[in-house]
C-alpha positions as CSV (number, residue, x, y, z in Angstrom):
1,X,12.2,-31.4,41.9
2,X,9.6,-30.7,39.6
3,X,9.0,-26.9,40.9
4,X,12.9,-26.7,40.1
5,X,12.6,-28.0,36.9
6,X,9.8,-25.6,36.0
7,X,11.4,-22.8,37.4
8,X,14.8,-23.4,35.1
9,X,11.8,-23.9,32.0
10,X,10.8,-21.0,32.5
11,X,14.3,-18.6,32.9
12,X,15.5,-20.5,30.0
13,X,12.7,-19.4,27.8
14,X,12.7,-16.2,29.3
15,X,16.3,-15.9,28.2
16,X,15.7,-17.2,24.7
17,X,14.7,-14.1,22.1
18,X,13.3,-16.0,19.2
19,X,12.0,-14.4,15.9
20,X,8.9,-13.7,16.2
21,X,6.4,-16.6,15.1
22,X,2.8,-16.1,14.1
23,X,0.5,-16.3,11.2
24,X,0.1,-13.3,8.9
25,X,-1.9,-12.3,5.7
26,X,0.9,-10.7,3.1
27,X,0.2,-8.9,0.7
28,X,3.5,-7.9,-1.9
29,X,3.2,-5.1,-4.7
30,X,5.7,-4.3,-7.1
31,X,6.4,-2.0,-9.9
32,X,8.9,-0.6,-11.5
33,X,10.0,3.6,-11.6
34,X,8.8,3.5,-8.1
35,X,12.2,5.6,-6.8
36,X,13.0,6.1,-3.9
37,X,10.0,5.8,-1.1
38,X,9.3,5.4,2.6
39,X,7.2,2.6,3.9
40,X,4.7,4.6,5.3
41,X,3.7,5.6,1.7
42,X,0.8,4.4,0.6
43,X,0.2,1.8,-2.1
44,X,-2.2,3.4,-3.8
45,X,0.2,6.6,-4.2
46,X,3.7,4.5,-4.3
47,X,1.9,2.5,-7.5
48,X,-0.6,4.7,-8.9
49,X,-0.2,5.0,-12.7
50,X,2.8,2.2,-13.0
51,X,2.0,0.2,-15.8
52,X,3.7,-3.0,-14.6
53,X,1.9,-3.5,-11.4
54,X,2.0,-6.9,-10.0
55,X,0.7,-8.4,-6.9
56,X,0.4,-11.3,-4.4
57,X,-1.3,-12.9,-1.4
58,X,-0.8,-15.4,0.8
59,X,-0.9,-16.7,4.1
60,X,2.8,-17.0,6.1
61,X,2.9,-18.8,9.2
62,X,6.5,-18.9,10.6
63,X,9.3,-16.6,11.8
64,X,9.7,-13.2,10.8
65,X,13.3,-14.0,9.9
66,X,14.2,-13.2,6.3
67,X,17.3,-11.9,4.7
68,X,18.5,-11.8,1.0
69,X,22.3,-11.0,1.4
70,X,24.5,-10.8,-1.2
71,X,26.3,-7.8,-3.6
72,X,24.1,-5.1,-4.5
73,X,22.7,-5.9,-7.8
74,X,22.4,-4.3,-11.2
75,X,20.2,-7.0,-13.1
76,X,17.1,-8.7,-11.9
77,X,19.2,-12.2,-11.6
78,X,19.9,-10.5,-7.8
79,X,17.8,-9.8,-5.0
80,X,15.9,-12.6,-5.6
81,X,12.6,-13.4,-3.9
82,X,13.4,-16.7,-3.1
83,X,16.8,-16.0,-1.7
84,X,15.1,-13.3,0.8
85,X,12.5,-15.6,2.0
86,X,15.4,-19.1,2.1
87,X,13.8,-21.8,3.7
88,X,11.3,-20.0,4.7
89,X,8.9,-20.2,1.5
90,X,7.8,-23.5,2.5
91,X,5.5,-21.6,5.1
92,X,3.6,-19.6,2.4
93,X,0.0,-20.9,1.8
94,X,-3.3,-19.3,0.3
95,X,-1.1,-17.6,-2.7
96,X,-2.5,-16.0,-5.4
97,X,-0.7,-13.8,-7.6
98,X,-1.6,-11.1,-10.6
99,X,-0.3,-9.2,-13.4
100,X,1.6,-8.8,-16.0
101,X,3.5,-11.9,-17.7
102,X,6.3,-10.0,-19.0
103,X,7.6,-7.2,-16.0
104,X,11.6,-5.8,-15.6
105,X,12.4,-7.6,-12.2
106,X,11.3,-11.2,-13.2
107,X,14.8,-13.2,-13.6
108,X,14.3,-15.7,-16.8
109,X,10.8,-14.5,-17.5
110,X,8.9,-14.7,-13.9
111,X,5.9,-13.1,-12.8
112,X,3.7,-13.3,-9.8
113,X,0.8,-15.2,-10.8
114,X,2.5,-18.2,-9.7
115,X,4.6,-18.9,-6.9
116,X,7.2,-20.1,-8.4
117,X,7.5,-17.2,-10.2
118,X,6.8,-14.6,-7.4
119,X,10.1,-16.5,-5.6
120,X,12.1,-16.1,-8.7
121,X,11.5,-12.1,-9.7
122,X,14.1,-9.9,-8.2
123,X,12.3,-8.0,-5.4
124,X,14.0,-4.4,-5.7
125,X,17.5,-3.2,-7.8
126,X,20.5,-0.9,-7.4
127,X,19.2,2.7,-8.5
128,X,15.9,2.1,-7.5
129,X,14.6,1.5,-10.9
130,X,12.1,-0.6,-9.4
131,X,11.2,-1.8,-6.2
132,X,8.5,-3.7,-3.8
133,X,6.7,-3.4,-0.8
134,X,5.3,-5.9,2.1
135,X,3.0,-6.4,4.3
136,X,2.5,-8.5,7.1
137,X,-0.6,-8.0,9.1
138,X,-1.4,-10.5,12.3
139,X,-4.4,-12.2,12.9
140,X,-6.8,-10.5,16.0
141,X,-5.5,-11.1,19.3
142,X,-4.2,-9.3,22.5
143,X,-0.9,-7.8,21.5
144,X,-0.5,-4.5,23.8
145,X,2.4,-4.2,25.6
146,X,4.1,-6.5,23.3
147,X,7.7,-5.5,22.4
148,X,9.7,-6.6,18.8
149,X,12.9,-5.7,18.4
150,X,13.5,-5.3,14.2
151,X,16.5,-5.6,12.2
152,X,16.2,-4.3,8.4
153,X,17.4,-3.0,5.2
154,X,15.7,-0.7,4.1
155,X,12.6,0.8,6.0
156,X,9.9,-0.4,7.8
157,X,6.9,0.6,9.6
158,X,5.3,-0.6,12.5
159,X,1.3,-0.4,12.4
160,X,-1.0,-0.8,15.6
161,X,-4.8,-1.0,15.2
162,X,-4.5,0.8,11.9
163,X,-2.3,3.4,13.9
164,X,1.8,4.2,13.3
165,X,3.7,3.3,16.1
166,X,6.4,5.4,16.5
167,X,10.2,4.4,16.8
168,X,11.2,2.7,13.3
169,X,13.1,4.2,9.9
170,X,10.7,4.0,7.0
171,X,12.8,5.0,4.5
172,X,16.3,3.7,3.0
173,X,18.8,2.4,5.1
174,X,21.7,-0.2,6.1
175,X,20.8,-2.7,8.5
176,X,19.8,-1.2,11.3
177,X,17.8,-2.7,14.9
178,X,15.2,-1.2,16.2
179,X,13.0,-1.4,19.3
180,X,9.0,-1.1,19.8
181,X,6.5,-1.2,22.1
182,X,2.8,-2.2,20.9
183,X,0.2,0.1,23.2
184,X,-2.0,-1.2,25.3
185,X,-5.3,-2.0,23.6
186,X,-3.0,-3.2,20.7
187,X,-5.7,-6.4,18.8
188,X,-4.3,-6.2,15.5
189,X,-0.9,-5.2,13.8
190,X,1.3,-4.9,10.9
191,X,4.5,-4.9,9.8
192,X,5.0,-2.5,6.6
193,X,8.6,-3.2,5.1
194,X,9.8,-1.4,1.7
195,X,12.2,-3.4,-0.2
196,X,14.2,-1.3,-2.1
197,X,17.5,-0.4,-4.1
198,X,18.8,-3.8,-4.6
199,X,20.8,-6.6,-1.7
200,X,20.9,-6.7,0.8
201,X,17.4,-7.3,1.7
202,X,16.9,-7.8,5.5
203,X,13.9,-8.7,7.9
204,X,14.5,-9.7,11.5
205,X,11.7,-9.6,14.4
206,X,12.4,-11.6,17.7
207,X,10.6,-10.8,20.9
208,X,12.3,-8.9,23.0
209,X,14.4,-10.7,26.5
210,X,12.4,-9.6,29.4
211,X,12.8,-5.9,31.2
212,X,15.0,-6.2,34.9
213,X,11.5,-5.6,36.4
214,X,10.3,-8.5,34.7
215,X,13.2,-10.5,36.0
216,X,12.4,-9.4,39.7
217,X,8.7,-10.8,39.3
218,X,9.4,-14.0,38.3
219,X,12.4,-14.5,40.9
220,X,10.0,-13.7,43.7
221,X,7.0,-15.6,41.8
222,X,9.8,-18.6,42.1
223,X,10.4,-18.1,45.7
224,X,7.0,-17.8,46.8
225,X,6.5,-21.3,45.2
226,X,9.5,-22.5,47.2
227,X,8.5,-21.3,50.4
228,X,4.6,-23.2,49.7
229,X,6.0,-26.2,49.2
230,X,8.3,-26.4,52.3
231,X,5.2,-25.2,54.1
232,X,3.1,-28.3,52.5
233,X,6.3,-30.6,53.8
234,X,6.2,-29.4,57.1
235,X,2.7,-29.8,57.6
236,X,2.6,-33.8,56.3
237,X,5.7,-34.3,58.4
238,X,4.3,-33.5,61.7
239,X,0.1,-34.3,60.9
């Protein structure tokens, strides 16, 4: 019975595609007069010369599972930081925020060198009079082959080893889901997201449900372990 209920443990979180969970170092800049950008650009290049610079870092252990939905919005009262991240802000640790106290996308006065006031600026705007960007980078471990299937609005960029891995839309976009496989080899990555042009504001990662091939090695892993243990029951019966 206990092989059984092992076996039905196992398809059942094989079946199960959660968001991905993990602990990542963040680090959030925004400015405003960015335009429009791709998330593979650079910080140093998206913010050189802005004047109202502002950034944070923290630690987030959780699910990659944030969304800021809403009407696309013309003030800094929408696209709030606080609405993007929900429930999820109570798994941000380590912050520590800079610049300046008086910037264009903090609603009723915030700025980032608190959190409080990092959840409460707006984190991009309709026109794309300012906007943000994220990243999320994992701690060292043995990642290749691993496979995250990404839901977001706007563009993201998937980094391996300090390496792009190819397969995602860094640029402006409506919520879209895409698929990618980390190479083999893979000990560090990062998720680079640009948040941009106002709500909705969308980041989903869940592990992806296991290939067919996949399915066809545990099944015969299962039966193998069935077959052991009516060979073990024969052999007490008749000793």
């Amino acid at each position: 019975m206990k092989l059984f209920l092992m076996s039905g443990a196992a398809i059942a979180a094989a079946i199960a595609a959660p968001a991905q969970a993990g602990t990542y170092n963040v680090t959030v800049q925004e400015a405003s007069g960015v335009g429009q950008f791709d998330a593979v650009t650079g910080s140093a290049a998206l913010f050189a010369g802005k004047s109202d610079v502002s950034t944070a870092t923290f630690t987030y252990t959780g699910e990659l599972n944030f969304s800021g939905t809403g009407p696309q919005n013309t003030t800094n009262a929408g696209d709030l930081t606080s609405t993007f991240f929900g429930a999820n802000s109570a798994n941000i640790s380590n912050y520590s925020g800079s610049g300046p106290t008086t910037v264009a996308y903090g609603a009723n006065g915030a700025n980032f060198n608190s959190l409080a006031g990092f959840l409460n600026t707006s984190g991009s705007i309709s026109g794309f009079g300012y906007g943000s960007l994220y990243t999320f980078t994992s701690l060292a471990g043995n990642y290749g082959g691993q496979v995250f299937t990404i839901t977001h609005d706007d563009g993201i960029a998937v980094y391996a080893n300090g390496v792009r891995v190819p397969g995602t839309t860094a640029g402006p976009t409506g919520a879209i889901t895409e698929t990618i496989t980390l190479p083999t080899g893979t000990t560090s990555y990062s998720f680079v997201y640009g948040r941009e042009n106002g709500s909705p504001s969308i980041l989903q990662v869940t592990a992806a449900v296991p290939e067919p091939a996949t399915w066809g090695m545990m099944i015969l892993g299962f039966g193998l372990m069935g077959a052991a243990l009516r060979r073990r029951k024969t052999s007490v019966a008749f000793a």
